[in-house]
C-alpha positions as a printed Julia matrix, in Angstrom:
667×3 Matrix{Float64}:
  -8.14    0.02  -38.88
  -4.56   -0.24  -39.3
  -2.03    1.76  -37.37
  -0.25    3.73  -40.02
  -4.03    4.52  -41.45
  -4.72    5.73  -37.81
  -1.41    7.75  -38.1
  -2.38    9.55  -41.54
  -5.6    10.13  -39.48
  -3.97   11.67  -36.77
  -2.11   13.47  -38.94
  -4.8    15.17  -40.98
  -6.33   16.17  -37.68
  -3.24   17.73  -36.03
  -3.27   19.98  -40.05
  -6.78   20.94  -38.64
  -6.0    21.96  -35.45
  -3.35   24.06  -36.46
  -5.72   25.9   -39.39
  -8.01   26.34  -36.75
  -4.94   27.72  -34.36
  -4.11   30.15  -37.16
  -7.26   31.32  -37.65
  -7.46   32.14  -33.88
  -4.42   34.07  -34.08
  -5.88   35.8   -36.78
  -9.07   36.77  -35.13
  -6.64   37.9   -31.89
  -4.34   40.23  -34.39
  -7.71   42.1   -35.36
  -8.9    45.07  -33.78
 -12.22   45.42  -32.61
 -13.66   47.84  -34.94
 -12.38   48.22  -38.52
 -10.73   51.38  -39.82
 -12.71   52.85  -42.12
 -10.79   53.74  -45.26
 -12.66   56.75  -46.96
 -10.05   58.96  -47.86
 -11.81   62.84  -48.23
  -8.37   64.9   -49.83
  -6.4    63.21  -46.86
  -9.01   62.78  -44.42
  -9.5    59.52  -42.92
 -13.39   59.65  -41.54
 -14.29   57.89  -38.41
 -17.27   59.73  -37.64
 -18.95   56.45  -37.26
 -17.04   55.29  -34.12
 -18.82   54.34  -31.09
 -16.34   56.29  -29.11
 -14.79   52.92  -27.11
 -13.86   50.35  -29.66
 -10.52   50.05  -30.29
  -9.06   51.26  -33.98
  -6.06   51.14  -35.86
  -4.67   54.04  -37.22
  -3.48   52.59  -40.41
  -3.57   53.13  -43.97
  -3.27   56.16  -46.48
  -0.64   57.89  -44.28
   1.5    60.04  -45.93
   5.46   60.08  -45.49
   7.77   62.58  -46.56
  11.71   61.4   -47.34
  14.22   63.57  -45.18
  12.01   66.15  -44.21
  10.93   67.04  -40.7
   7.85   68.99  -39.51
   5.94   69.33  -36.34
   2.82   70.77  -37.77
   0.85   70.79  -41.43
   1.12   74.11  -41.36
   4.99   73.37  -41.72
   5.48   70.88  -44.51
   7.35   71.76  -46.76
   5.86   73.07  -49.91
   7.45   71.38  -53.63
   7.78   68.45  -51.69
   5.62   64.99  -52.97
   4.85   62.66  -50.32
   4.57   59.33  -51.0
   1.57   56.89  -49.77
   2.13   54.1   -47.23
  -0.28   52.2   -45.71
   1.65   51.33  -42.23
   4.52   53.15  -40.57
   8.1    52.33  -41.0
   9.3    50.53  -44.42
  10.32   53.35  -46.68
  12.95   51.66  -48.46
  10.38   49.83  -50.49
   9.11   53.28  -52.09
  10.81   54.65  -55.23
  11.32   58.03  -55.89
  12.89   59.43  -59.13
  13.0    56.03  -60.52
  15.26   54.78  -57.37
  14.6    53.41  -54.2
  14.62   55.23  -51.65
  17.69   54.11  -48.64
  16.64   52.14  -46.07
  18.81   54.66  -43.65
  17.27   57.92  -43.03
  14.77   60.02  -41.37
  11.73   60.96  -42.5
   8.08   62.2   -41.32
   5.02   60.21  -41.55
   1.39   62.78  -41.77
  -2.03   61.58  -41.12
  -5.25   63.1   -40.62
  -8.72   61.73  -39.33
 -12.09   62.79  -38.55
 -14.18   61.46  -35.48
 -16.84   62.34  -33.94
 -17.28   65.82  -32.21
 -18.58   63.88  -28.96
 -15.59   62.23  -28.09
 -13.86   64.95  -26.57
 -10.87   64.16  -24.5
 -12.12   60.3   -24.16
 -10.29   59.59  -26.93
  -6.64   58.34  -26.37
  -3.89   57.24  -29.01
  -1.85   54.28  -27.52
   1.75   53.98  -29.36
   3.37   50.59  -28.74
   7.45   50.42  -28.58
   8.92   51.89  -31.41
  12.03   50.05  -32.97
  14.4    53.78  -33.76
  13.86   57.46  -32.26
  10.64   58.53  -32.68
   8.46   61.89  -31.94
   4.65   62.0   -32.04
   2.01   65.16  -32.52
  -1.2    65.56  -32.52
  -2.58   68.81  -33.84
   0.82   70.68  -33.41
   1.29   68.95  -29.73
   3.86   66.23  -29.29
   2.64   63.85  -27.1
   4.93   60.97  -27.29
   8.68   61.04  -27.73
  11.37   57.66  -27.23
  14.28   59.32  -27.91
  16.36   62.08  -30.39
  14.99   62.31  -33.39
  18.12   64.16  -35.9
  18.77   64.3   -39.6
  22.32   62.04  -38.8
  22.62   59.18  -37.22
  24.83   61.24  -34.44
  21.87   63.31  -34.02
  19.6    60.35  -33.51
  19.28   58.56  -30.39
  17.22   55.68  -29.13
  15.93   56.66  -25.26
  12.75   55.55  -23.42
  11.37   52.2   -25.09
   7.98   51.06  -24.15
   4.33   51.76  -25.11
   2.57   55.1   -23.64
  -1.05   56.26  -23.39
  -1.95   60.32  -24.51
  -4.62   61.94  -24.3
  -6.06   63.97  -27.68
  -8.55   66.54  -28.0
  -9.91   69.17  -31.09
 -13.12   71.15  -30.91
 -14.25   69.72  -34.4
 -13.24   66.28  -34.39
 -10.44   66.59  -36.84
  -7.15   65.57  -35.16
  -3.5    65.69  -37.37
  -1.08   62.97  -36.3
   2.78   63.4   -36.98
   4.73   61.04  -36.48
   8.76   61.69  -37.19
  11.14   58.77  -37.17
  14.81   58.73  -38.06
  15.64   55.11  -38.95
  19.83   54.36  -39.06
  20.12   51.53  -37.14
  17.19   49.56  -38.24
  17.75   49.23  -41.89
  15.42   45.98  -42.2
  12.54   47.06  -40.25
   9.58   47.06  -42.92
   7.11   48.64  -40.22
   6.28   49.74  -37.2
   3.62   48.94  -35.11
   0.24   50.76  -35.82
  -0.99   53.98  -33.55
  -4.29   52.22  -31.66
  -7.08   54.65  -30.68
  -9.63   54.27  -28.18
 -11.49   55.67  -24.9
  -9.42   56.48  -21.77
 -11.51   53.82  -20.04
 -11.05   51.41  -22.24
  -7.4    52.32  -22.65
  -7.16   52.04  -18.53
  -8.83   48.44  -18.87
  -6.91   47.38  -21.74
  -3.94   48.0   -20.01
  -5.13   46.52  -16.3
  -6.52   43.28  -18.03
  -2.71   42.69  -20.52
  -0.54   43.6   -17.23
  -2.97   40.99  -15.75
  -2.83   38.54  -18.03
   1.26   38.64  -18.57
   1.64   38.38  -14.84
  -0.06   35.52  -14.78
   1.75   33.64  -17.46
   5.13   35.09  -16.19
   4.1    33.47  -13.09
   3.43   30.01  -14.41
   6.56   30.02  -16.87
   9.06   30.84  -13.56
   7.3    28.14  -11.61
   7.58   26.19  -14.15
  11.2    26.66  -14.57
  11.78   26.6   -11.11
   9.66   23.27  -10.54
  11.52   21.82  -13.39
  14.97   22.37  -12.92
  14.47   21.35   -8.98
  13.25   18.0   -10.36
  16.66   17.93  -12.93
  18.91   18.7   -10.54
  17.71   16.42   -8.36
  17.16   13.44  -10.72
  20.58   13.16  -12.33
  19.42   10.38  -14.63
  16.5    12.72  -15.86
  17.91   15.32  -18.02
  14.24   15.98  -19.57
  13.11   18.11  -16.67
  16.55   20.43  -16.66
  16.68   20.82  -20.04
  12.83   21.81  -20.1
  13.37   24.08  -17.35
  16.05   25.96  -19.3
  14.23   26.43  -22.22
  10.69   28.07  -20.12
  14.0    30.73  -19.45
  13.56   31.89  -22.86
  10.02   32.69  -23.06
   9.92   34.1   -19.7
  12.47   36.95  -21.1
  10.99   37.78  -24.57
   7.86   38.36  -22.36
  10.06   40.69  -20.3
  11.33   42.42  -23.01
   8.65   42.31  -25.6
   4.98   42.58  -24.16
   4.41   45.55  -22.4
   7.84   46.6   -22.48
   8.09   45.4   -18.81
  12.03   45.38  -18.31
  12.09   49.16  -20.1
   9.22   50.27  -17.64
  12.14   49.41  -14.72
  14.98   51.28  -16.4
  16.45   48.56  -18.32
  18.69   50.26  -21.58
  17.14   49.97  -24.85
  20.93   47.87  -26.18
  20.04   46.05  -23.4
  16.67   44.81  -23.7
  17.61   43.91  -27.9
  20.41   41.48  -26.59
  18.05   39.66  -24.61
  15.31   39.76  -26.91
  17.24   38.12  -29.68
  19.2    35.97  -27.65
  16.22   34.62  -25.57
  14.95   33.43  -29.03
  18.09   31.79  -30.15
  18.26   30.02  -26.58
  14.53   28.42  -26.37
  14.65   27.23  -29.93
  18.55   25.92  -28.61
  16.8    24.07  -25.59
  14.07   22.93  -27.73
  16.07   21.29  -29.79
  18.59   19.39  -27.26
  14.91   18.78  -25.35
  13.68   16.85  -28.14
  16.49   14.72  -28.41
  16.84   14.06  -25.1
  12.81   13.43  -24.83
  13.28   10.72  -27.85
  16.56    9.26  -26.62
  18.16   10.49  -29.87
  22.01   10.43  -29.41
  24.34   12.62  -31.56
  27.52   11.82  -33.18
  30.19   13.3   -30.67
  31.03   15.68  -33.46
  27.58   16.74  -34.37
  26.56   17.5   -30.79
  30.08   19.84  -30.6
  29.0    21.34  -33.51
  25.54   22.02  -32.37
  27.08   23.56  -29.12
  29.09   26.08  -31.01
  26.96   26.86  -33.82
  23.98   28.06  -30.8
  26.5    29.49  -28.56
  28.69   31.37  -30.95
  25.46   32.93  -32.29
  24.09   33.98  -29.29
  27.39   35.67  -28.54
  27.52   37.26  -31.93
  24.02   38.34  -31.18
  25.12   39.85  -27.81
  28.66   41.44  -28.53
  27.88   43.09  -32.08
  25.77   46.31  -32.33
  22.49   46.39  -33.54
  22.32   46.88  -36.75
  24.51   43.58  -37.38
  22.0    42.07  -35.14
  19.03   43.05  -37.27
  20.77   41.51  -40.38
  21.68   38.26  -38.44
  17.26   38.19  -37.27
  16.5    36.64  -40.65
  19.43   33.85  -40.5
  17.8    33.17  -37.19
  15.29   32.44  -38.07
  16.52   29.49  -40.61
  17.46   27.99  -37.18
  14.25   28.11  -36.1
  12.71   26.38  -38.86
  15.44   23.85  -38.78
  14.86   22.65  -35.41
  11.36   22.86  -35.93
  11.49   20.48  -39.11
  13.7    17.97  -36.62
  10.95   17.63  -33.64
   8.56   17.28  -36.55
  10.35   14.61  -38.29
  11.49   12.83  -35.01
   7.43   13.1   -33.6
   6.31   11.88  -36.65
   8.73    9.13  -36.91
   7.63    7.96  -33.43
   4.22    8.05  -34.06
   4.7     5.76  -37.14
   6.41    3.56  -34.37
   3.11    3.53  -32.04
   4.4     5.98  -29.56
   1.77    7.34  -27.76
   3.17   10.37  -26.08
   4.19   11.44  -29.7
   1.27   12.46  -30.22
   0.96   15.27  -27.59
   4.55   15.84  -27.91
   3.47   16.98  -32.01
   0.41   19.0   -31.27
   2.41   20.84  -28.79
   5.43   21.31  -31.21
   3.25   23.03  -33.83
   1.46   25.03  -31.14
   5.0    26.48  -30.78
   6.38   26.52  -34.34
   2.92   28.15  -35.65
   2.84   30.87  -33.16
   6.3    31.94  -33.09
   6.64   32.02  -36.98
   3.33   33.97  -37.15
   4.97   36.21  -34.6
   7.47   37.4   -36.91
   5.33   37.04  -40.45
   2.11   37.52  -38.94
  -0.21   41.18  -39.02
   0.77   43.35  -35.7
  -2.47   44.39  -34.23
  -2.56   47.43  -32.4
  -3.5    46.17  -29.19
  -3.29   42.72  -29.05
  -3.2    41.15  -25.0
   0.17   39.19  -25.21
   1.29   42.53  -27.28
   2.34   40.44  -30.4
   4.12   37.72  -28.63
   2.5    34.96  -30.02
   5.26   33.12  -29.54
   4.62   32.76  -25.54
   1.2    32.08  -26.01
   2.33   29.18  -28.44
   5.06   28.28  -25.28
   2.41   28.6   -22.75
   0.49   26.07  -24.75
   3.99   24.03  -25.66
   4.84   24.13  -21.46
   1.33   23.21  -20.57
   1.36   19.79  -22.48
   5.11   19.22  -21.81
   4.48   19.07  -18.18
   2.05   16.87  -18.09
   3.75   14.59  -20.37
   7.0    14.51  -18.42
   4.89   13.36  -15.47
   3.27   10.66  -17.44
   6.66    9.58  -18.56
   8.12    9.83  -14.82
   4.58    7.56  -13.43
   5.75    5.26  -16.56
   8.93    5.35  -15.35
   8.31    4.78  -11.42
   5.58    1.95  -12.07
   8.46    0.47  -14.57
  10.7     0.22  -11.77
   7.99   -0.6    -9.57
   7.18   -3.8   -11.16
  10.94   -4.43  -11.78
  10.98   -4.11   -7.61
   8.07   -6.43   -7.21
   9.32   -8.74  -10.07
  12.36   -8.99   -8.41
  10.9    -9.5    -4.81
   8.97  -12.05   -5.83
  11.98  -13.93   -7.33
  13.82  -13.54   -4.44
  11.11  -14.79   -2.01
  10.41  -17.53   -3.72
  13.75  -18.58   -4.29
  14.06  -18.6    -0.23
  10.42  -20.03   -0.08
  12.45  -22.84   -1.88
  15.27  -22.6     0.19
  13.53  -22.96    2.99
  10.85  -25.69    2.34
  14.08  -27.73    0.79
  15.78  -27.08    4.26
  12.51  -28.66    5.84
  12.07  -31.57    3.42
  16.06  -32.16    4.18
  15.13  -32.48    8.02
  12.35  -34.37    7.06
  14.05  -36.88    4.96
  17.01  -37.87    7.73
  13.8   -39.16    9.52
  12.8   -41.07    6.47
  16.03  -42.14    5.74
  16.11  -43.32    9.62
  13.0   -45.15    9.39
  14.09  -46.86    5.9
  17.1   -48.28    7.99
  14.53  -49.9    10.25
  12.82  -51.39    7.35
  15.81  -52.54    5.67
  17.18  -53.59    9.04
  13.8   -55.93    9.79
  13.53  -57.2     6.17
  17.3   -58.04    6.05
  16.78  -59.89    9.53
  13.7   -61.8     8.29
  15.42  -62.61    5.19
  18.11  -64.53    7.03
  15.65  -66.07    9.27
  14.82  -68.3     6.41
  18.31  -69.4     5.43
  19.59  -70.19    8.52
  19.91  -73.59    9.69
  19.24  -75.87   12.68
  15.82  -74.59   13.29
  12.99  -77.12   13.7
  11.18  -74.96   11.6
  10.95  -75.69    7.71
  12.59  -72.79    5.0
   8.16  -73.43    3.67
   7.07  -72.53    7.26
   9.22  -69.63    7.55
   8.6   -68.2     4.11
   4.71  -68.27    5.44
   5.76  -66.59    8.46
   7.94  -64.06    7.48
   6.92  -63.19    3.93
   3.21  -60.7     5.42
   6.28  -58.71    7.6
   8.01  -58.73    4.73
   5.94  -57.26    2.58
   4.48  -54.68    4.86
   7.73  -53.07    5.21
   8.15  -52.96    1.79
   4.35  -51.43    1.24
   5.16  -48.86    3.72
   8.15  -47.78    2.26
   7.06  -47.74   -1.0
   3.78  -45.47    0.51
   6.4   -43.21    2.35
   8.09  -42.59   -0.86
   5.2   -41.85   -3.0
   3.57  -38.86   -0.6
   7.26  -37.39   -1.35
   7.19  -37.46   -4.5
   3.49  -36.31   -4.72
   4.42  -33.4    -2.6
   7.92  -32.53   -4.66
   5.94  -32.65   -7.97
   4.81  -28.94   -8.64
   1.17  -28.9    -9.48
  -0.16  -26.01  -11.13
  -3.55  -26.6   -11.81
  -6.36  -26.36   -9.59
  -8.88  -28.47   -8.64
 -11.8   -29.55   -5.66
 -10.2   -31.51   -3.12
 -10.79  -32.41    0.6
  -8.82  -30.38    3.54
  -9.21  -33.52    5.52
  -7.57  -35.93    2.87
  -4.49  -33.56    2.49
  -3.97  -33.36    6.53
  -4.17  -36.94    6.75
  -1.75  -37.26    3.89
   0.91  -34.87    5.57
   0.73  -36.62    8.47
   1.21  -40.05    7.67
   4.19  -37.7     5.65
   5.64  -36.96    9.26
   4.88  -39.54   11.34
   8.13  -40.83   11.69
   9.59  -37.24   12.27
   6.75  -36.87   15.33
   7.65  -40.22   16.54
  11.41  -39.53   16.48
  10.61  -36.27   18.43
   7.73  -37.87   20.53
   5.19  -35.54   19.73
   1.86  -36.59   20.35
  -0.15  -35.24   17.25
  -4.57  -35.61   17.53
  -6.43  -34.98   14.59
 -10.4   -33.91   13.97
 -12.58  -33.3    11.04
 -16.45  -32.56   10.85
 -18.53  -31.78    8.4
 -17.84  -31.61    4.33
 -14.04  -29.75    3.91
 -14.21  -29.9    -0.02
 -12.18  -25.95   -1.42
 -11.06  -25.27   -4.58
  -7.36  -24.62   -4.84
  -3.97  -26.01   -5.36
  -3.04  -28.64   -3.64
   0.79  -28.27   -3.41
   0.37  -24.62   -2.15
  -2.01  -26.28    0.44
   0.37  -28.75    2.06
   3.05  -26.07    1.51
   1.35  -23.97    4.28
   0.43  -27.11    6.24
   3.85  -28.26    6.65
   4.93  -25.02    7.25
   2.68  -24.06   10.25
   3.65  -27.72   11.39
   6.82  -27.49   11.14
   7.1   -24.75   12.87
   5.28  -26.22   16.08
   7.43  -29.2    16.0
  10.63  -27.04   15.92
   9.21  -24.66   18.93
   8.32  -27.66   21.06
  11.82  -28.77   20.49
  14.12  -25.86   21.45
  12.0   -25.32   23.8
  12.19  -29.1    25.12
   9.04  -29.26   26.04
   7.21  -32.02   28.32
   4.77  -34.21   26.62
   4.61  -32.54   23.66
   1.62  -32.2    21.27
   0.14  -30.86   18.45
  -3.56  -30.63   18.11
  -5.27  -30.12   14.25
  -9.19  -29.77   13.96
 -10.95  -29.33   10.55
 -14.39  -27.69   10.65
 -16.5   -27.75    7.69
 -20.65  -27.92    8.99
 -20.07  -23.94    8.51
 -20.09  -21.63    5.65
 -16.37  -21.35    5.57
 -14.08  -24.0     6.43
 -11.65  -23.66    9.48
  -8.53  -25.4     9.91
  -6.99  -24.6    13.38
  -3.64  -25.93   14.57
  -2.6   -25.63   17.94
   0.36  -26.52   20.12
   1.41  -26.04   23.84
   5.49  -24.71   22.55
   4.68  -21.7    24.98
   3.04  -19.28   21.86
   5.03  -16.5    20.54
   6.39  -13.68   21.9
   5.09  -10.51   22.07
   7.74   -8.41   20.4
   6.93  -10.26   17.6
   3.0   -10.81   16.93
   3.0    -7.14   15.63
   4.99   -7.81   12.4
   4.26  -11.63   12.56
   3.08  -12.52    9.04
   5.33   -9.85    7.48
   8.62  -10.84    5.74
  12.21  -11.52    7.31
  10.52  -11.25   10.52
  11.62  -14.14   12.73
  13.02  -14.23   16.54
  14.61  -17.98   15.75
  18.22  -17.47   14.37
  18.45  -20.02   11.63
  14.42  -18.9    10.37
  14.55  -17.14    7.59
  11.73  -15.19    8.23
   9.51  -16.15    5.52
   7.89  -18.99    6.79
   4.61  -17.17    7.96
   4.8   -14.19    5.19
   4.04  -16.29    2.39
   2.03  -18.66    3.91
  -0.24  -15.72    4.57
   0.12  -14.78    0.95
  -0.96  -18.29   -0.17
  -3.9   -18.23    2.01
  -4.84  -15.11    0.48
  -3.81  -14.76   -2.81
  -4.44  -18.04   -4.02
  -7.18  -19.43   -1.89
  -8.9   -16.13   -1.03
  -8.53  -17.19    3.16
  -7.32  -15.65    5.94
  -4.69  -17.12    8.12
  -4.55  -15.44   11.79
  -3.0   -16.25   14.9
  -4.14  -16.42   19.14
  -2.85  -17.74   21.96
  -3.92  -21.29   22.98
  -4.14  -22.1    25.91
  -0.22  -23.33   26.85
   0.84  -22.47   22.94
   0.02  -20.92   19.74
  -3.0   -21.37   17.77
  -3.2   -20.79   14.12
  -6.35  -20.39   12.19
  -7.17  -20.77    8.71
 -10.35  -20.19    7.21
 -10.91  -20.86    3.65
 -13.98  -20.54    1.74
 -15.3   -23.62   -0.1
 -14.41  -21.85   -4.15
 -16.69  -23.05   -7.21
 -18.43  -26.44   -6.62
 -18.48  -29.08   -9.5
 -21.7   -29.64  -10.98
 -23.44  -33.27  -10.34
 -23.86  -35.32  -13.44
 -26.07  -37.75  -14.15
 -25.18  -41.21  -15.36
């Protein structure tokens, strides 16, 4: 399956989750009981109520255009009410022809019809309204936010937050007024609906919401906090400040807008509208600059000024004009909304076509967000709903909860990125002065070569002249005879010298079987002239079969190493009679190589961190020597290379294990 079939896929799947998201929010916006619309000359008839379910008081009210009354028994008689089916939105009625002005006052009548049982159990719950409002039940006002006046002088906007009454009638019938005077909220088309239900349930509605919206106030400041920690600590990672800013916005529309926390503490009405608008504006405004920065897409300098000023100059608009310039401006909002939306879309999407994987989560997130905030504002208001119609910080909750996890896959990404780079790095680094340093050895060795070669040359040149010279007894045939086997073992020994060099300076990459014993033989006919230069005795062992499986370069790497450093020890240390003893064991399961000197062993200060790097007590070492040795050993030839003290030096053992063994052929 292709990628970009895999995408459309994807994409059909993310349609479905978010259809199945909207359906959710649908079943959440629904009370749980029906109303039951029989109207009986007014009468709304709920006698079939269980007495705890929770209704909404909704439909077939009747609302009366500038008139005020307390009571039936005081409406106003002439006067024709028209039929709404929620509270608030008058301006859509007509009367006379005309529509009726959206700025006004007006009473809203109601009566229903439940069952004589209930008794006082039965509670009407009244969530914030928008302008001045006044509430009675059977002639008893039970709920009042403010001044409710025939001007808009006369009208004033007080406590704002919901409220639980009690109701009670002997015969079940109960008449709810509701008057509302509506001059700064031109463009409100309702209200939210009257909820009715048992005290109980009323008590436990209200425990498990305050519950609930703790909790996720909770988790949005420690996620802001958490976040903005990590940005301000991590210059380089804007991702984390920028998220932590925008959890700021959600957190206060929660304050403001669930149960009315912020006006429960005193918090003015003007107030609490400046922060509920602007907290809007500024999450969608940190959205936006958080999905650029999350996609590493850069602005024009121009655009991003512009961007600046057209968020920040409507936020301040939205905070310095009064409300009713602020409920015109909600709308135009919410163009900005959709606009930034459309952008993560298109930039997720885009990414996702590009075989981004964290687009993915980043998109399903994104609509989480978009769907629940723009279902917030177009979407039924339920009466009681737990998040109190703030869909939009469940759909943040859900937004927050992915985000975080995918800014800490992006920051593991990031730190194992850099992690490798480290190790890539390292590794570059110690092998260049792994180089350096076996160079610097094969240097050393080579003035002893180039010492010896002198003595060949020197003896061939010497028996070369032998045979020309004259007034010798002996014939130029004789001497040829003579000379010519010296001669040519000089030459044979050079030419052998020369070819374990180049063997050894040849990189080999490729593994194959080959003999431990061979390979220490080799190195040491290698440095024989460098022990006899230095007089070090050297006495070498093998038993038993030393066939591994390895490289052998790396092998005589380590050799010469662990050699070289005994023949350097016993001569700083000018040591008497000095030897070097190398045993190869192989009648055993493993194979041990142990080399073993009498330089005096090394000190103790030093065997703690001995096969660790740049760890050396010599001051030309470059501490190296033993580190990747021991990484050789096993790494590459799964061994172990360990040290003890000999009995007048140090003793270094490998033991390797014998690898694969070729299979025996027949011929």
């Amino acid at each position: 399956m292709s990628h970009k079939v895999r995408t459309i896929l994807f994409t059909l799947l993310m349609l479905f989750i978010a259809l199945l998201f909207v359906m959710l929010l649908s079943v959440m916006a629904r009370s749980d009981a029906p109303s039951l619309d029989i109207s009986q000359q007014g009468l709304l008839d709920y006698r079939t109520w269980d007495g705890d379910s929770i209704l909404s008081v909704d439909g077939n009210w009747l609302f009366f255009w500038n008139t005020l009354f307390t009571a039936p028994s005081e409406r106003p008689e002439g006067i024709e009410p028209f039929s709404t089916h929620s509270l608030g939105g008058w301006h859509r009625a007509v009367k006379d022809q005309a529509a009726i002005p959206a700025t006004g006052f007006g009473t809203y009548h109601v009566r229903i019809l439940l069952p004589p049982e209930t008794g006082t159990r039965a509670v009407l719950r009244m969530t914030g309204f928008h302008s001045p409002s006044n509430i009675y039940v059977n002639g008893d006002r039970i709920y009042s936010n403010g001044d409710v006046g025939t001007t808009a002088e006369e009208s004033r906007l007080g406590e704002y937050g919901p409220a639980i009454r009690e109701i009670t009638s002997v015969d079940g019938v109960y008449d709810i007024v509701v008057q509302v005077a509506n001059f700064s909220l031109p463009s409100v088309n309702a209200f939210p609906p009257i909820a009715l239900t048992s005290l109980d349930r009323a008590l436990e509605r209200e425990f498990t919401s305050t519950l609930l919206e703790t909790m996720v106030l909770t988790f949005l400041l420690t996620g802001m906090i958490y976040h903005l920690l990590v940005g301000a600590a991590d210059a380089n990672n804007r991702k984390f400040l920028l998220f932590g800013l925008f959890n700021l916005g959600p957190m206060l529309f929660l304050l403001v807008n669930s149960n009315m926390i912020l006006a429960r503490v005193g918090v003015p009405w003007e107030v609490m509208m400046d922060i509920h608008f602007t907290s809007r504006i500024f999450s969608i405004y940190m959205f936006l600059l958080y999905t650029a920065e999350f996609y590493s897409i850069k602005f024009i300098p121009r655009g991003r000024h512009l961007l600046h000023i057209l968020f920040t100059g409507f936020m301040a608009v939205l905070i310095l004009t009064p409300h009713s310039i602020q409920m015109r401006l909600y709308y135009p909002s919410l163009l900005l909304i959709l606009g930034a939306a459309f952008f993560s879309l298109a930039a997720s999407v885009n990414r996702m076509l590009k075989g981004d994987r964290l687009a993915i989560p980043f998109t399903i997130s994104a609509l989480f967000f978009i769907i629940a905030s723009l279902y917030d504002v177009f979407g039924p208001r339920p009466p009681w709903a737990f998040f109190c119609c703030s869909y939009t910080v469940i759909g943040a909750l859900l937004f927050g909860v992915i985000q975080t996890g995918l800014l800490v896959s992006v920051v593991r990404m990031h730190m194992h990125q850099v992690e490798d780079l480290v190790i890539q790095r390292t590794e570059e680094i110690e092998k260049m002065l792994w180089a350096q340093e076996k160079h610097a050895r094969m240097g050393e060795i080579m003035n002893f070569v180039a010492h010896q070669w002198q003595q060949y040359l020197y003896t061939i040149s010497l028996y070369v002249e032998g045979i020309g010279k004259p007034g010798d007894s002996t014939t130029t045939e004789e001497k040829v005879s003579q000379y010519l086997p010296v001669i040519k073992k000089s030459i044979a020994s050079m030419f052998t010298t020369l070819k374990n060099f180049r063997e050894f300076l040849s990189p080999k990459t490729s593994r194959e079987h080959f003999s431990i014993s061979d390979q220490c033989d080799k190195v040491l006919n290698m440095l024989s002239d460098l022990f006899s230069a230095r007089g070090i005795r050297v006495m070498f062992d093998s038993q038993g079969d030393t066939m591994v499986y390895g490289n052998t370069n790396e092998f005589e790497q380590v050799l010469i190493n662990l050699i070289g450093n005994a023949t350097n020890i016993l001569e700083e240390r000018s040591i008497e009679s000095p030897r070097i003893a190398i045993s190869v064991d192989g009648r055993s399961e493993n194979i041990t190589l142990r080399i073993e000197d009498n330089g005096g062993g090394v000190s103790r200060q030093l065997r703690p961190t001995l096969f660790q790097s740049y760890k050396t007590d010599r001051p030309e070492g470059s501490g190296l020597g033993l580190y990747m040795s021991n990484r050789i050993v096993s790494e590459r030839f799964r061994g172990t290379l360990s040290y003890e003290d000999g009995q007048e030096g140090a003793c270094f053992f490998l033991e390797l294990p014998r690898g694969q063994r070729p299979e025996k052929t027949g011929t």
